[in-house]
C-alpha positions in Angstrom: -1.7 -4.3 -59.7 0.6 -6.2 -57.3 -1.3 -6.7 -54.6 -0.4 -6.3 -51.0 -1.7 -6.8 -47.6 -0.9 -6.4 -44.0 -1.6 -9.3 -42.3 0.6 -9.8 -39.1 -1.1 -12.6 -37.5 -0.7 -14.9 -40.1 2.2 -17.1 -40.6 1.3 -17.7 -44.4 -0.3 -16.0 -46.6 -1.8 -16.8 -50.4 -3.5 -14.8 -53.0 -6.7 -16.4 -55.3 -6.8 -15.2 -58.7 -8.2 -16.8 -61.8 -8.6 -20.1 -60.0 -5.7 -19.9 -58.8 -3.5 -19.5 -55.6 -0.2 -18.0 -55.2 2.5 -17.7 -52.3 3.1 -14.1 -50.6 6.3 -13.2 -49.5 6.7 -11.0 -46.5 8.2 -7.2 -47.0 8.5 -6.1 -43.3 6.1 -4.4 -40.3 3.3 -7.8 -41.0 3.3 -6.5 -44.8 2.9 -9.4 -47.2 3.4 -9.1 -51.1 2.4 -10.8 -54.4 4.8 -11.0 -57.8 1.6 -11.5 -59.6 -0.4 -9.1 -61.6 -4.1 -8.8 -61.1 -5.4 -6.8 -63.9 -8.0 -4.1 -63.5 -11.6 -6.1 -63.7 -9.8 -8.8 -62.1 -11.2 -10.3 -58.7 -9.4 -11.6 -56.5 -9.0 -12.6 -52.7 -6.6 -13.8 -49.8 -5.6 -17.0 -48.0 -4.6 -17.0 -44.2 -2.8 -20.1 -43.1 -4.4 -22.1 -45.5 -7.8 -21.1 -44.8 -10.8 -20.1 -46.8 -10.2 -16.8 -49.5 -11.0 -13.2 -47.5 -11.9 -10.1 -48.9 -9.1 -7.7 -49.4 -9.4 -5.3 -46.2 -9.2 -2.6 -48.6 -11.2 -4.0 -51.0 -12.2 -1.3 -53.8 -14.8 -3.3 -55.1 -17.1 -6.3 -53.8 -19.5 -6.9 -56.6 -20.6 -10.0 -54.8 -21.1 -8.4 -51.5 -19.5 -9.0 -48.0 -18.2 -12.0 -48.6 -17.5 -12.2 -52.3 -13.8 -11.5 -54.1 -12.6 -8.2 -54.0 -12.0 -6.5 -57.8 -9.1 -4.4 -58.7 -10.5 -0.6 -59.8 -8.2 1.3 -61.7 -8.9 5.2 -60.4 -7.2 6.9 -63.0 -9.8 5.1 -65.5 -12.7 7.6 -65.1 -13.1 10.2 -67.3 -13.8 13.5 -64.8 -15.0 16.6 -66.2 -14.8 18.8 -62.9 -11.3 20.0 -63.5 -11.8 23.4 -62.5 -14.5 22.4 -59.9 -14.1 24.3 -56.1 -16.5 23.9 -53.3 -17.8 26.9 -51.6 -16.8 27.5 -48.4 -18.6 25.6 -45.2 -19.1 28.5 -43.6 -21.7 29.4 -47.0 -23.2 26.1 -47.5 -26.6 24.4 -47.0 -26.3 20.4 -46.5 -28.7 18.4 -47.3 -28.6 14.6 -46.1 -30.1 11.8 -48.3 -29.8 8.4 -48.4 -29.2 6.5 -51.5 -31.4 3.5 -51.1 -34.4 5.8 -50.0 -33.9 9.3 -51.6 -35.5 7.5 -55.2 -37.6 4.8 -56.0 -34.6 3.1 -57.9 -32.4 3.5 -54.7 -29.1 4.1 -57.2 -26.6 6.8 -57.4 -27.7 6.8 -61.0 -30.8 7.6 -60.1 -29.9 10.6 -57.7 -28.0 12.3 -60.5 -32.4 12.8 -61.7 -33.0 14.6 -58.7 -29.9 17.2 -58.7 -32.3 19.7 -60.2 -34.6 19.5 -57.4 -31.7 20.1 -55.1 -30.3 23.1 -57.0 -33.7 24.6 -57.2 -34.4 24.3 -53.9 -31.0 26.8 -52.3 -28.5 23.6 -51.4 -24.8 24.1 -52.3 -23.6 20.7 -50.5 -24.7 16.9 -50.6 -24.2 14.7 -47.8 -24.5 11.1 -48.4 -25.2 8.8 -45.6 -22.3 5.7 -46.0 -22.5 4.2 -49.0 -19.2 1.4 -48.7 -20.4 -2.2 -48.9 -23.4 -3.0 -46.0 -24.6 -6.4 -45.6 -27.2 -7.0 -48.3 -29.7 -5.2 -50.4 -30.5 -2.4 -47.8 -29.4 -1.0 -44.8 -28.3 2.5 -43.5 -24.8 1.7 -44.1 -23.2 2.4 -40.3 -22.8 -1.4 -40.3 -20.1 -2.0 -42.8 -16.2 -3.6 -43.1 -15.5 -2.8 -46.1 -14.8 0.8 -46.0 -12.7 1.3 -49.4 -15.7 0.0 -51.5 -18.5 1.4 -52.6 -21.8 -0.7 -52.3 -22.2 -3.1 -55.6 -26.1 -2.6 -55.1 -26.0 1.5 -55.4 -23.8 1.4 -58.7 -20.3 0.4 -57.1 -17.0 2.4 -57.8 -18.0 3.7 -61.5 -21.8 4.8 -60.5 -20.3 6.5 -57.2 -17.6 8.8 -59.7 -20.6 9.6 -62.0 -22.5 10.8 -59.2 -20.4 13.0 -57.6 -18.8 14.7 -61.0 -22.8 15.1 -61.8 -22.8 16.9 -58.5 -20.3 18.9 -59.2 -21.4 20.1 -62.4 -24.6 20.8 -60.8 -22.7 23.4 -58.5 -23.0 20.8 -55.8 -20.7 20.0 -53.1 -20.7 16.0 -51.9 -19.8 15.3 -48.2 -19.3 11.4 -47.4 -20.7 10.1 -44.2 -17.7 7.5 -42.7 -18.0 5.0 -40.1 -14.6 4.9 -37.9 -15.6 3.8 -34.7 -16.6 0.9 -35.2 -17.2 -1.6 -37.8 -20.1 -4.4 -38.6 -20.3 -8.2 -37.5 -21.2 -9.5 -40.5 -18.1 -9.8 -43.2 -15.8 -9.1 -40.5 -12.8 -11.0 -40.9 -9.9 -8.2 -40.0 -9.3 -9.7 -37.0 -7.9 -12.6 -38.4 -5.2 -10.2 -40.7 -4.3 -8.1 -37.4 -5.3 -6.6 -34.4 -7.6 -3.7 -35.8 -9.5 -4.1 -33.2 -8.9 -3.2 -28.8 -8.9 -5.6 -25.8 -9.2 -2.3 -23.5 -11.9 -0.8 -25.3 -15.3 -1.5 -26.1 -18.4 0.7 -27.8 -22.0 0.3 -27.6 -21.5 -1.8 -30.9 -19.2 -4.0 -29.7 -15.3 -3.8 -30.6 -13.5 -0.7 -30.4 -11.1 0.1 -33.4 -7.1 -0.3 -32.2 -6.2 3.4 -32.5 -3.7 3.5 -29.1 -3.1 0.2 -28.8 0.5 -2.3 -30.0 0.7 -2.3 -33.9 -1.9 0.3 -34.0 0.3 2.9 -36.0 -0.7 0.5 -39.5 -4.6 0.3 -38.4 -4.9 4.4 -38.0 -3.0 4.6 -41.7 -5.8 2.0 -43.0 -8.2 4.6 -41.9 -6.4 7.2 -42.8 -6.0 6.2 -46.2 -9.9 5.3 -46.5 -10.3 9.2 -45.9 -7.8 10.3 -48.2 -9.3 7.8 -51.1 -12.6 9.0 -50.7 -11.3 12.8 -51.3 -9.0 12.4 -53.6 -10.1 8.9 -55.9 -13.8 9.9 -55.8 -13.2 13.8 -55.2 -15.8 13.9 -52.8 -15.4 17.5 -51.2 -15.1 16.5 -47.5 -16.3 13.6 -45.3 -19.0 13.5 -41.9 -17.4 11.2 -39.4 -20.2 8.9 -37.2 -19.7 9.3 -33.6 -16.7 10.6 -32.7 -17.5 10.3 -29.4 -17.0 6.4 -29.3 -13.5 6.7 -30.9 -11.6 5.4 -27.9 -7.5 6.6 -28.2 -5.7 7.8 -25.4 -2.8 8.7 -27.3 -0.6 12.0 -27.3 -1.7 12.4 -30.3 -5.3 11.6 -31.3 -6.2 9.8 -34.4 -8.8 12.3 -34.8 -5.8 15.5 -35.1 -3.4 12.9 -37.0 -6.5 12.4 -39.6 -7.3 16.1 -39.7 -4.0 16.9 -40.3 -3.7 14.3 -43.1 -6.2 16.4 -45.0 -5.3 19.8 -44.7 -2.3 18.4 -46.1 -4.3 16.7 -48.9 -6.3 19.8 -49.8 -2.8 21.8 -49.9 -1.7 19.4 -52.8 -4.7 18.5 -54.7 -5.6 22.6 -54.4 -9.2 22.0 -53.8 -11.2 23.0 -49.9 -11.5 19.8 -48.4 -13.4 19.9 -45.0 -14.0 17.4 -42.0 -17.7 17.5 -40.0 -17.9 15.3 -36.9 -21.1 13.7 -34.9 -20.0 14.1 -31.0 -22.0 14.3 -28.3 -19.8 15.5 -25.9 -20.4 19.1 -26.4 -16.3 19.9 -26.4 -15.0 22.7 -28.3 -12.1 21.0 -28.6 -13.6 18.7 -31.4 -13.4 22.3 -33.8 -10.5 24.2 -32.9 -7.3 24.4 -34.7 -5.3 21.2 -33.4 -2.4 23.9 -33.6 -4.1 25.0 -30.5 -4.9 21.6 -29.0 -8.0 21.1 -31.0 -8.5 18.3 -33.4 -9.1 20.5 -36.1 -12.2 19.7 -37.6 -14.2 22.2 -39.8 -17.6 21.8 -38.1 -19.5 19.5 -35.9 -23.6 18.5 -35.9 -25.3 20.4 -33.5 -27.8 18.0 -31.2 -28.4 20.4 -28.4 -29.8 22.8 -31.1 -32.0 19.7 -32.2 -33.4 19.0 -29.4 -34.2 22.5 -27.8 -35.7 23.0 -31.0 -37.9 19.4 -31.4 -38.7 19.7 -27.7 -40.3 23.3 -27.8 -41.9 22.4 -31.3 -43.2 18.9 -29.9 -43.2 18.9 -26.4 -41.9 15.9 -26.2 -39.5 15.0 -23.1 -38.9 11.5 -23.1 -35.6 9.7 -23.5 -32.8 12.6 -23.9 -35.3 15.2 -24.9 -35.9 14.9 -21.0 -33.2 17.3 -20.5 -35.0 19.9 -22.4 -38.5 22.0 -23.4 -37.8 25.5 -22.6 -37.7 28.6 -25.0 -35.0 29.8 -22.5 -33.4 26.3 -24.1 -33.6 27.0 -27.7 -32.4 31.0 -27.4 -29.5 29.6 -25.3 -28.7 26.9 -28.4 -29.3 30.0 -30.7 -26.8 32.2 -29.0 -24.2 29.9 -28.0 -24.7 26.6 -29.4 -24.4 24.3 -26.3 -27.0 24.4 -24.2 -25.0 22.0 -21.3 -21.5 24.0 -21.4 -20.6 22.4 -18.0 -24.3 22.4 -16.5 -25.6 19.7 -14.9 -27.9 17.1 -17.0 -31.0 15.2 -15.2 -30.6 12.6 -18.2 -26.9 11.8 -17.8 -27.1 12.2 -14.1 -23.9 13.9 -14.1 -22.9 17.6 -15.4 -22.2 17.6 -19.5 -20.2 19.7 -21.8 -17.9 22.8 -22.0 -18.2 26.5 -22.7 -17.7 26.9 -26.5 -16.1 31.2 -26.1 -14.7 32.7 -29.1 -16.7 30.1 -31.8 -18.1 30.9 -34.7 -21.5 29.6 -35.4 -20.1 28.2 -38.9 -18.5 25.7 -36.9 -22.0 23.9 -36.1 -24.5 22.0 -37.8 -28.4 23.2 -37.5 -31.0 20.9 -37.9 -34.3 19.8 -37.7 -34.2 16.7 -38.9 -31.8 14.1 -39.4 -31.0 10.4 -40.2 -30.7 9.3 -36.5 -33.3 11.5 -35.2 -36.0 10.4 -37.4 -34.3 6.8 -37.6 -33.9 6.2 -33.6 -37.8 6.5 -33.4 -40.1 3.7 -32.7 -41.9 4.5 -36.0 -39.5 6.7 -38.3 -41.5 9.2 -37.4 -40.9 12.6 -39.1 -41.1 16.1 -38.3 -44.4 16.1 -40.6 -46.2 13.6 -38.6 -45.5 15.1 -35.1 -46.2 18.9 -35.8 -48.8 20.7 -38.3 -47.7 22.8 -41.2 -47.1 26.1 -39.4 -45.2 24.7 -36.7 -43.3 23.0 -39.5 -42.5 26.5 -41.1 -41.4 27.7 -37.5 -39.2 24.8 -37.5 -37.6 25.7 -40.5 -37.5 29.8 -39.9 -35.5 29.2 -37.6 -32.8 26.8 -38.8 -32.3 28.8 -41.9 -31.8 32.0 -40.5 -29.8 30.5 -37.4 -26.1 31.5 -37.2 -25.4 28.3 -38.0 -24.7 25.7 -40.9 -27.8 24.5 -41.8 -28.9 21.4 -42.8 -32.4 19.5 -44.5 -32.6 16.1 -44.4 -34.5 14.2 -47.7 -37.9 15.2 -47.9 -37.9 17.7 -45.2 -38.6 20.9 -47.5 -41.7 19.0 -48.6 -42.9 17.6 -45.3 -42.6 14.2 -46.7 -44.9 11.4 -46.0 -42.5 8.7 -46.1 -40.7 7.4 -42.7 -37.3 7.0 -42.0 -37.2 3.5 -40.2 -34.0 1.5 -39.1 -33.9 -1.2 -42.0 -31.1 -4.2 -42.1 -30.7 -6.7 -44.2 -28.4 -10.0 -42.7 -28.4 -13.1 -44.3 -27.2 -14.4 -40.4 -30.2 -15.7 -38.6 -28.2 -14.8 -35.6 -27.7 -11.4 -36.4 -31.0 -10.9 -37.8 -32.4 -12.3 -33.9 -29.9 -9.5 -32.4 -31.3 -6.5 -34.5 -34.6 -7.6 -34.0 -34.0 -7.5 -29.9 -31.9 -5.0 -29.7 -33.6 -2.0 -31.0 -36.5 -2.2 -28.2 -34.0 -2.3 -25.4 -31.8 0.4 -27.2 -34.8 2.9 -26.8 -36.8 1.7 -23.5 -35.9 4.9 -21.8 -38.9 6.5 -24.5 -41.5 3.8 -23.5 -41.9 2.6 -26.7 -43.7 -1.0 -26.9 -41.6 -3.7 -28.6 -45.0 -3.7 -31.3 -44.4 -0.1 -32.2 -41.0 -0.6 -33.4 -41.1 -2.0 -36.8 -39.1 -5.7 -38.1 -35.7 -4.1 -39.6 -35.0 -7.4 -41.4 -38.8 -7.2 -43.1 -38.7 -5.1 -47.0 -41.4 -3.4 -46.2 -39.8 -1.7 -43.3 -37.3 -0.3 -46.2 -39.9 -0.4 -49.0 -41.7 2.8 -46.3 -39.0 4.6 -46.4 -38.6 5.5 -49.9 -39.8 9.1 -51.0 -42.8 9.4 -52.4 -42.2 12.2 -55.1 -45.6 12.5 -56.3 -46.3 14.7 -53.0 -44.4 17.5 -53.9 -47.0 19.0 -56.2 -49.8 18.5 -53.7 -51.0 20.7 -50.7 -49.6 21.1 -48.2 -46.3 19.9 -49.7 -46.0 22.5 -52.3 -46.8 25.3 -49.6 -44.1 23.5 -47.5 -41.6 23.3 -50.9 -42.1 26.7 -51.8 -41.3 28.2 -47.8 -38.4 26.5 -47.4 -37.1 28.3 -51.2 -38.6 31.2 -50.2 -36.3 31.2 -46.6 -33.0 29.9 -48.7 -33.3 32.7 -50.6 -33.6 35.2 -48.0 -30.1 33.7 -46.2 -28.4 34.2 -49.4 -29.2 38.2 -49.9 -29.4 39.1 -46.7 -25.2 38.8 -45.3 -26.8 38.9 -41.5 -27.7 35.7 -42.2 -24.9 33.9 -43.1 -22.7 35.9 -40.6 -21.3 33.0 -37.7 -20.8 35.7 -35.2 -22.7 34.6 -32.4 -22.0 37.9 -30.3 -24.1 38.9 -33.0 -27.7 36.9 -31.6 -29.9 38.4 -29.3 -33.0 36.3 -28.6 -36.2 37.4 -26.3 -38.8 35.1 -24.7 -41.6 34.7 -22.8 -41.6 31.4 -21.4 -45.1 31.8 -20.5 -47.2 33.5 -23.6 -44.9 30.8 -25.9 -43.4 34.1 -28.1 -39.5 33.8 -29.5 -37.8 36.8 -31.0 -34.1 36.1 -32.6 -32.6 39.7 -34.0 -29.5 39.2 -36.3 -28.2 42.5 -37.5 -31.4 44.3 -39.8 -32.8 41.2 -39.5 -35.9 40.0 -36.9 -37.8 36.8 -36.7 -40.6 36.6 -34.6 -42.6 33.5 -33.6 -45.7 32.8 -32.1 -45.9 29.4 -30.5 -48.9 30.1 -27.9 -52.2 29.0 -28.5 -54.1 31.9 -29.0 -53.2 34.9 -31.4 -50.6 37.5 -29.5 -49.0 40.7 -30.3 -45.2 40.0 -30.0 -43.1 43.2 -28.7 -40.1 43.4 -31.2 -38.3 46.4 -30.0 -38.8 50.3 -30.9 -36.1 50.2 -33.3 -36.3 47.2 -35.4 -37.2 47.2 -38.2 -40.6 47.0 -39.4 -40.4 45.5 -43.0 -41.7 41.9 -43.7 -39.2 40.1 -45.8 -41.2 36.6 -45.0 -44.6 35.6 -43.2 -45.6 32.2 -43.0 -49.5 33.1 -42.4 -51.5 36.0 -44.4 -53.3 37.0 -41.3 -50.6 38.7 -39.1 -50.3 43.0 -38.3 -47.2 44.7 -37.9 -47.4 48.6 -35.9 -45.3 50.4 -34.0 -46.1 48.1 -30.4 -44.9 44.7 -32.3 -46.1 41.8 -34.7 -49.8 40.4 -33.9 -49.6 36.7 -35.1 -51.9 34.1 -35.0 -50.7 30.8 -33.2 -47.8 28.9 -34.7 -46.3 31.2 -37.1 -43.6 33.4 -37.8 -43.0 36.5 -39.1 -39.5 37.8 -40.6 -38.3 41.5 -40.7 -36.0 43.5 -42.4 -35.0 46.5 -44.2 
């Protein structure tokens, strides 16, 4: 390799190799270049102005951490076996989210490749990995990061990352990458003394805003640009999740976000493999998935939080913090028939009206999910689905994601009602930093009156050490009842075509707010849940169908004047 590095604001600029340091010469546009070869295996670093070595900002490895030499990976090394290998389409797939350094006691990628089975077994056709480019220390979620082109050392670095995801894709598994791009970490961040990657005009609730519309910002959108295109084409990971979209500041004609989803439709042309983008946004805007050729950005989906939290809410009945803004059954049917429940109405929690009408969308252009890193994370306690509801409101839970109109998604541990939390964990080696994390998450969440006591140390292990599945549950009640519904339901969405059908012209939902009954009817197909208190016959229409495909209770009648169910369970119909 002949290493090379833009670095505009220095005047000077050395490389470190094998003890030692070597001028760069400048090539043009801040660009500096080394006539030295640095071997594969080889670590090196660089130099500013005389100063102390720096990580390469796109590092491909950093076996030493943050703030360790970078080492030189040569790609075309690994020996892939998934030559023929095609996702299937989105628009078929069930995700399932899992962190690395939880999903296994070993916290590997190794060690994920002995849990593909599970994940096969269970009706998944697509992984998505929560970041896993270098994080300070041993443990952390990962949204904290600088180095974005390496994979973390303490997972299994560059090689264990490859052997992963060609294990996946043997496995008839899909692997989505979750990417950080609008903002990046404080620890390890030295970018800002290479160029301006970062903006004076904006700022994000993480501090700096990335330089997307601002002078010399043309190189800092290729940088990221090129950390997507490595991650799809070097690791042939089958599409990336992009964190936040939202706080991506760029008030350019032409939006990072549409420049990047071009970029890989143009990829996926050449390398002749589906290669799709999913975006968190909470600004419920239709714009985020429609074609950019017609002034969308052009990504394939987005995650569906309005869907979340009519569904948590009515499960819960919780209403602090942002669930404030929902509760209702008339919520949920509204998320199940049109995905945003605020399309331009106004929000008591923003203070302010929110959203925009989504017409003419499919439903395989949204995420549907129970669970999900931040909303289990962004609790006081981690606290999952399985702690807040009991087992048949859990099956409810589920009914109703995997038979919505919409991509669904589990997050690790969810088809067993795991035990295990899913805490906000750190681990910086700054004592400042450390002080900030510790005082930050109380204030972050105030508006859910949670005590500063409740919310767990994110710098102690054992906050981490929780948070690890325990696998032994799955064979025990009421985990293997839990396991064996959520099979049960994935098998149903993939023979019944209703079911994976996006139309959502196609959804017709009843209620009665009141008696706490919910009936969704797609095509032949009819669920019926009973969230009241007492047992209730729900009316499901003189011409469904009368057929159960799925009950999540033994004790339930179907007759000609509906389904009699006992409280908290559901009932599915069909031909």
């Amino acid at each position: 390799m002949s290493p090379r590095v833009w670095a505009p604001n220095a005047k000077r600029v050395e490389i470190e190799t094998a003890g030692k340091r070597t001028e760069m010469a400048q090539t043009g546009g801040g660009w500096w270049q080394a006539q030295v070869d640095v071997p594969p295996g080889a670590d090196y670093a660089f130099c500013l102005d005389g100063g102390p070595p720096r990580p390469d900002p796109r590092s491909p490895f950093q076996p030493q951490g943050l703030h360790g030499p970078s080492r030189v990976v040569d790609h075309a090394a690994f020996a892939w076996t998934d030559r023929r290998w095609q996702a299937r389409p989105l628009h078929s797939a069930v995700i399932y989210e899992l962190h690395v350094g939880t999903f296994t006691p070993e916290g590997t990628f190794e060690a994920v490749i002995g849990k593909l089975d599970h994940l096969s077994e269970l009706g998944v056709t697509h992984v998505e990995l929560m970041p896993v480019n270098e994080f300070p220390g041993r443990r952390g979620w990962g949204y904290d990061s600088v180095d974005l082109f390496a994979p973390h050392h303490g997972y299994g670095g560059p090689e264990g990352l490859k052997r992963l995801i060609d294990a996946c894709h043997r496995q008839g598994l899909a692997v989505l990458i979750d990417v950080v791009y609008n903002h990046l970490g404080p620890a390890g961040n030295y970018l800002h003394e290479f160029g301006p990657y970062f903006s004076e005009r904006h700022h994000t609730p993480w501090g700096w805003a990335i330089n997307f519309d601002g002078p010399q910002s043309d190189e800092v959108r290729r940088f990221f640009c090129d950390n997507a295109q490595m991650w799809l084409r070097d690791y042939h990971a089958d599409g990336l999740r992009l964190d936040a979209i939202h706080a991506i500041l760029d008030t350019s004609a032409m939006p990072f976000l549409e420049q990047l989803a071009t970029e890989v439709a143009e990829l996926a042309s050449h390398l002749g493999r589906h290669l799709v983008l999913v975006a968190e946004s909470d600004l419920n805007d239709p714009r985020v998935v429609r074609n950019w050729e017609i002034g969308g950005f052009g990504f394939d989906a987005q995650w569906s939080d309005d869907f979340h939290h009519a569904l948590h809410t009515v499960l819960t009945g919780e209403h602090e913090g942002y669930y404030s803004d929902f509760g209702r059954l008339e919520d949920l049917a509204l998320a199940l028939e049109q995905n945003f429940v605020y399309a331009g109405r106004y929000s008591a929690f923003r203070g302010r009206s929110h959203g925009r009408v989504s017409r003419n969308l499919s439903g395989h252009r949204f995420l549907a999910y129970l669970q999900n890193h931040d909303q289990l994370g962004n609790r006081a306690q981690g606290d999952r689905s399985s702690h807040l509801m009991s087992t048949g409101r859990l099956k409810v839970g589920a009914a109703l994601v995997l038979t919505s109109p919409f991509v669904p998604m589990l997050f690790q541990g969810e088809e067993w009602g795991a035990t295990a939390p899913f805490q906000f964990f750190t681990d910086f080696e700054e004592p400042e930093l450390a002080k900030a994390v510790r005082e930050g998450r109380p204030k972050e969440f105030a508006a859910f009156g949670w005590s500063p006591e409740q919310i767990p140390d994110p710098q102690d292990p054992a906050t981490f050490e929780r948070s690890k599945l325990n696998w032994d549950e799955i064979n025990r009640p009421p985990h293997a009842e839990l396991l064996d519904w959520h099979r049960r339901l994935l098998r149903l969405r993939g023979e019944e075509s209703a079911l994976t059908d996006g139309r959502l012209d196609r959804v017709h939902t009843r209620f009665d707010e009141q008696a706490r009954w919910l009936v969704v009817e797609r095509g032949p197909i009819t669920v019926v849940c009973n969230l009241g208190q007492q047992p209730q016959r729900v009316p499901v229409g003189e011409h469904r169908p009368r057929t159960v495909r799925l009950a999540s209770e033994q004790q339930f009648e179907v007759d000609s004047q509906g389904v009699l169910l006992p409280p908290d369970a559901v009932v599915i119909l069909g031909h």
